[in-house]
N, C-alpha and C positions, 0 to 999 in steps of 0.2 A: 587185642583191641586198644590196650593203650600205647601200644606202637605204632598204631595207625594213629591214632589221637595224635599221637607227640612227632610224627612224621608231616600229619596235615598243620600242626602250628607252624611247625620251623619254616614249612614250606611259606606260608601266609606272611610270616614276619618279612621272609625274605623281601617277596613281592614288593609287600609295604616300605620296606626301607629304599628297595633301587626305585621307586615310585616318588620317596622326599627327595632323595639324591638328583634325580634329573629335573624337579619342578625348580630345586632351590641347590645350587651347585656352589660346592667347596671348594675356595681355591685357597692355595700354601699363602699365608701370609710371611712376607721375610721384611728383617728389619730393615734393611736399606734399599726398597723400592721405591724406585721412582716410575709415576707412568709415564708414557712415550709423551713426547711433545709433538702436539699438531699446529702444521703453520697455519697464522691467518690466511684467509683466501684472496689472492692477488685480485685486484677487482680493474686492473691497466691503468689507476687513477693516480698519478705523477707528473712532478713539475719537469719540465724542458725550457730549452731555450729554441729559438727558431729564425731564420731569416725568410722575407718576405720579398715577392715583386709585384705588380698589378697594373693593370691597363684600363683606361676606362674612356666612355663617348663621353661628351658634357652640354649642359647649354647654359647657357647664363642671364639673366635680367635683374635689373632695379629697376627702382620708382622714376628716377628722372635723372639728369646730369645739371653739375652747374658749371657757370661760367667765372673762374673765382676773380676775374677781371671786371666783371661789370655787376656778378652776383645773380644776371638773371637763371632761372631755370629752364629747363626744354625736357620734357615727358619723351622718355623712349617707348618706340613705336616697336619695335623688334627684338627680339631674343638675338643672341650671339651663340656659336655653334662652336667645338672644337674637339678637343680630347686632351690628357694628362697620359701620363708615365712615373712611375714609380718603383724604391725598394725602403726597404726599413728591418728594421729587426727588434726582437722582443722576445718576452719570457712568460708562457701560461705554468698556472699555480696547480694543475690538476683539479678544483676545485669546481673551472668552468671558467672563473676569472684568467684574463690573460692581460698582459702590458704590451708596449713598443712604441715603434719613435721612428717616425716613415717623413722621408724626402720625394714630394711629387716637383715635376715638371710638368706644369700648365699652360695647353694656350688655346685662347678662345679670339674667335674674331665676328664681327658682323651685328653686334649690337649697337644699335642705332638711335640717334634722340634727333627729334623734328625741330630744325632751328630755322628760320625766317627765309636765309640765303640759298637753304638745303640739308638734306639729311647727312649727316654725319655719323660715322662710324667708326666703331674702338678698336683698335688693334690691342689684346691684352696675353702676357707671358709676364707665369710668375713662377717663383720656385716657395712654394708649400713646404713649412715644416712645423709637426704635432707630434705631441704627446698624445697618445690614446690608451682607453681602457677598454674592454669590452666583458660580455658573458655570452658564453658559448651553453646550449640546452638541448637537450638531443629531441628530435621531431619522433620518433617511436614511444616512449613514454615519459617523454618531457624533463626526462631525467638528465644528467653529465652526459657531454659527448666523448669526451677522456678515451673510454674504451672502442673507439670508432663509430662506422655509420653517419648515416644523416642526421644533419646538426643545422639549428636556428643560431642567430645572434644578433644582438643589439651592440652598441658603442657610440663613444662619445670622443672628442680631441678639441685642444685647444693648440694653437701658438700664433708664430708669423707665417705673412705673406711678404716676401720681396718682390714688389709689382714695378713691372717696365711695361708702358702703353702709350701709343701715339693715335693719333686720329689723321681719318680720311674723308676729305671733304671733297667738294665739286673741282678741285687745283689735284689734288693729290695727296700723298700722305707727306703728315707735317715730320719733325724731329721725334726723337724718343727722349720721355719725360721718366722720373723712375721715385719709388716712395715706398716706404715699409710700413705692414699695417699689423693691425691685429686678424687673429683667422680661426674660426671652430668649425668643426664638423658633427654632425650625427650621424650613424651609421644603420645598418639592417641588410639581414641577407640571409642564405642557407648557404649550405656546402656541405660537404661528405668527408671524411676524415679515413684515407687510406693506410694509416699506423703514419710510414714516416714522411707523407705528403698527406698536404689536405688543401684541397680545391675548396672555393666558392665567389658567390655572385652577388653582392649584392648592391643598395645603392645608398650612395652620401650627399647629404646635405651637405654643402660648404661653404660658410659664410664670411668674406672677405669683409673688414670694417670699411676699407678708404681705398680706392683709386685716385691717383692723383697725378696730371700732367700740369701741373700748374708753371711750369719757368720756361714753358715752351710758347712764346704768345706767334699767331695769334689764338692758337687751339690751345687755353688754359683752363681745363677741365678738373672736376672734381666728382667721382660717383662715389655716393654712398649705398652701404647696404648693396653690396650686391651679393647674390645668389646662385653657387654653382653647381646644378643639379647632374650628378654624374651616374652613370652603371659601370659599375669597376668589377672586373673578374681576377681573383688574387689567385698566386699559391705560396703557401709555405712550407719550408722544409725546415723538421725536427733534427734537432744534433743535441 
């Protein structure tokens, strides 16, 4: 009997002890353990550099033209119609933020101001050049576009315009007149981000300060505030 007694303990202790051992497990502690190093998790959020091209249709109006010979004004009656050409290059920060510095060729023609004799119309080519900044946000959950997909974006640019323009009257067109002005743009768009090209479409506001044919008489014009509403489709390539 108390072989069987001292047979059923031993058996029970057993139990109970490989029952702590697997709830709460022993491992060798040694002195010079190091744990394994786990990397951070790459999330494709990194800065590049990029080169840029873009095309766009435009159209252009102001409030009125003046005549810087006699001072009077004449109200344009017509929008002017054309398209730009572009390249530029730039660096986004991974962030969402991106930089660059883009050279458009501009030309617009067919804006027209109502003057006494007849309607007149501007012949206008410039060469655009800006600083811009923008922010890229991805359209699925509004988050960085960094790691691809579809992506929104706003921006902003400032610099010159070097504007060459003559006018077309009831005679024909006169000489070309030429003037440097100030120039910004606002920008907006979408686009898709294919790792090392990323498309998109969107449109700028562009705001020339001064037109000016003034040394060309008798067509010595001056427009202010013009406005050139463009839809430009870019692409850029990461390196």
């Amino acid at each position: 009997m108390k072989k069987l007694f001292g047979s059923t303990a031993l058996g029970a202790a057993v139990l109970l002890t490989t029952a702590a051992l697997a709830a709460d497990p022993v491992y060798p502690v040694y002195k010079d353990f190091v744990p394994p190093y786990i990397p951070p998790v790459d999330e494709g959020l990194q800065g590049s550099f990029y080169l840029r091209g873009s095309v766009a249709g435009n159209t252009s109006w102001a409030r009125e033209a003046v005549h810087t010979g006699t001072g009077d004004r004449f109200s344009i009656i017509e929008n002017g119609w054309g398209y730009s050409a572009g390249i530029g290059a730039g660096y986004e920060t991974g962030t969402g933020l991106r930089f660059d510095a883009t050279v458009d060729y501009l030309s617009n023609r067919g804006m027209t101001a109502e003057l006494p004799d007849g309607d007149h119309e501007l012949d206008l080519r410039s060469t655009i050049v800006l600083a811009n900044a923008y922010y890229d946000f991805g359209l699925t959950d509004l988050g960085l576009s960094a790691a691809g997909g579809a992506f929104g974006y706003v921006g902003a640019g400032v610099g010159v315009a070097f504007n060459e323009s003559r006018v077309e009257d009831s005679v024909g067109y006169g000489p070309w007149g030429s003037n440097t002005s100030l120039a910004a743009a606002g920008m907006a768009g979408v686009g898709y981000d294919f790792g090392a090209l990323v498309a998109d479409l969107g449109y700028r506001a562009l705001y020339i300060d001064e037109i000016e044919n003034t040394n060309e008489v008798p067509d010595e014009y001056r427009i202010d505030d013009t406005w050139v509403h463009e839809v430009r489709a870019t692409l850029r390539y990461r390196f």
